[in-house]
N, C-alpha and C positions, 0 to 999 in steps of 0.2 A: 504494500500500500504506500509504504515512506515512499518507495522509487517510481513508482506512478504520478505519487505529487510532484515529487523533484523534477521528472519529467516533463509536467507539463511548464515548466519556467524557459525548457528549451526552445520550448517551439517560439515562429517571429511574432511579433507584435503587426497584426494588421487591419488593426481598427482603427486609422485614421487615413487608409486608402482611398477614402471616400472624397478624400480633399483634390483627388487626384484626377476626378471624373471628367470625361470629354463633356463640352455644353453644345447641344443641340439644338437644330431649330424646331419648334412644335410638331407634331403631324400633322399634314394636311387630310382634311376627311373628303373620300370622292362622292361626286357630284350623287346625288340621290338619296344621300343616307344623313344622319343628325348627328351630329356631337352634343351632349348635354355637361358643361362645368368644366366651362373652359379652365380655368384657376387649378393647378397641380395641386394635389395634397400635400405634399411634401418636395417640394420645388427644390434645386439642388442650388445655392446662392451664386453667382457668377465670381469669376475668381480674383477680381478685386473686392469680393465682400466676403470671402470665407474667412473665418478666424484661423489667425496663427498662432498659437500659444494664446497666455493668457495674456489680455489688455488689462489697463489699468482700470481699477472698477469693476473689472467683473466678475462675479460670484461662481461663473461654471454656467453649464447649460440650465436651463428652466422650458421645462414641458408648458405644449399650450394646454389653454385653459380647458375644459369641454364645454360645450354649449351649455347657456342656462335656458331651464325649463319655464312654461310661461304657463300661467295660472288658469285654468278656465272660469267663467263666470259662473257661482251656483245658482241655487233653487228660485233665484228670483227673476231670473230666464225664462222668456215666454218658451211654452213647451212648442206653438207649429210653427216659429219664426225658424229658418236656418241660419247655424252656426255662421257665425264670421271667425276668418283665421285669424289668428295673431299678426303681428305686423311680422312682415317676411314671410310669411307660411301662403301667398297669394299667386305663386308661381302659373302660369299658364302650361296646363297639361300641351305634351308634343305627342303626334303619332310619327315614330321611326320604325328601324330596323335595327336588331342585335346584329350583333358581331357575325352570326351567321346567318341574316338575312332573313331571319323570323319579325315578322312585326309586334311591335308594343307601343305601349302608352308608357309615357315617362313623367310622373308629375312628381316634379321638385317643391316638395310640401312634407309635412309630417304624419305617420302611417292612419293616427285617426282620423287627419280632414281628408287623406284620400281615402278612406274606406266611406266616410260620410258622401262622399260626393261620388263616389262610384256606386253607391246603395241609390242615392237617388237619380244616377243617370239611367243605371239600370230600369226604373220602374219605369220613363221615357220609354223604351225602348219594345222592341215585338218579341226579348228574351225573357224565357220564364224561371224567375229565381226559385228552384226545390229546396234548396237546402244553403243554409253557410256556416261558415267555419269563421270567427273571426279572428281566434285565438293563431290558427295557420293561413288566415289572410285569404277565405277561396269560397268563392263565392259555387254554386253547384247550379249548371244551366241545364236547360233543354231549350233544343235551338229549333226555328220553323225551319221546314223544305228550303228557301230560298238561301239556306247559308250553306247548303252541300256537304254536310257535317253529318258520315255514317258510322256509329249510332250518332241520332241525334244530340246525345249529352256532353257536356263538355263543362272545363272547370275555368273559372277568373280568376286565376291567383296574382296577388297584390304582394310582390318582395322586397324588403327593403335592400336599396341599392347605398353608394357614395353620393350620387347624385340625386337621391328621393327615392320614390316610390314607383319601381317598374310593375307595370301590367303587363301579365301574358294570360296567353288561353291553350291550356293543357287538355289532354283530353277526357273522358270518362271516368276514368280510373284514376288521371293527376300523375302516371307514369310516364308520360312523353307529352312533347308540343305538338298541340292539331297542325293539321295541315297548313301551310302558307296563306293557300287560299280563302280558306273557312275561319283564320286567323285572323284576316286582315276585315275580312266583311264583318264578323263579329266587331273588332277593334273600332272600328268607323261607325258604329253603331252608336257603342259608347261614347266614344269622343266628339260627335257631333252635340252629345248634351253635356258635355261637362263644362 
């Protein structure tokens, strides 16, 4: 065990090869598809702002903060008025494409105003909500003839992403994404009332 420890003092130190990173230009997204959050999460500083050792004044690193949570109004809320977001939570739902060209809704909000406002885009719409789940975010359909959707059932699950709140449409079971097609007609469905 001693020469194990001892051991590892041998190996290089390379936790601060990170100073060393090439800086890139952004990627361009092609023509057809969305990019949502433009803003890198962890952006790499350019290499007149990296730290070098330490400066004078400064304490060492300091973690960002995490988001603060915002209060809802209680019982004194009219019950048939619809919620209003918080300030910031007002993002305009996008209909894109994943990474592999499946369609989705993308609303940069937080996971309860888009369930709130997916529950009532849904009731807009010619889809019949059977069942939902809202603890695993999935709403449970049966879709009419005109979305080409065999069996007709299909599931709305609502994921929380980096960027908000992704909608997609899995199928029956919630084992796989439906088809492109039946994906998208669904999609458009919803998104014309949200």
């Amino acid at each position: 065990m001693a020469l194990a420890l001892a051991g590892c003092g041998l190996l290089p130190d390379s936790s601060l090869h990170y100073r060393d990173a090439e800086v890139i230009e952004p990627m361009t997204v092609p023509d057809g598809m969305v990019f949502i959050g433009e803003a890198p999460l962890y952006a790499v500083p350019r290499i007149d702002q990296r730290i070098v050792g330490v400066r004078e004044g400064e304490d060492g690193f300091k973690a960002p903060r995490p988001p603060q949570l915002v209060a809802v109004a209680g019982d004194d809320q009219d019950d048939d008025a619809a919620p209003t977001p918080p300030p910031g939570q007002q993002g305009q739902a996008v209909l894109g494409k994943d990474g592999s060209g499946y369609p989705i809704i993308m609303m940069p909000t937080s996971f309860a105003w888009a369930w709130e406002k997916v529950t009532q885009a849904l009731t807009q719409t010619d889809l019949r909500v059977t069942d939902r789940n809202r603890d695993q975010g999935v709403f449970f359909l049966t879709t009419p003839e005109r979305y080409q959707l065999q069996p007709p059932q299909a599931q709305l699950k609502l994921s929380h992403t980096t960027n908000g709140i992704q909608v997609a449409v899995l199928n029956g079971e919630g084992t796989a994404l439906a088809g492109k097609d039946s994906s998208l007609a669904i999609l458009e469905s919803v998104h014309r009332e949200l």
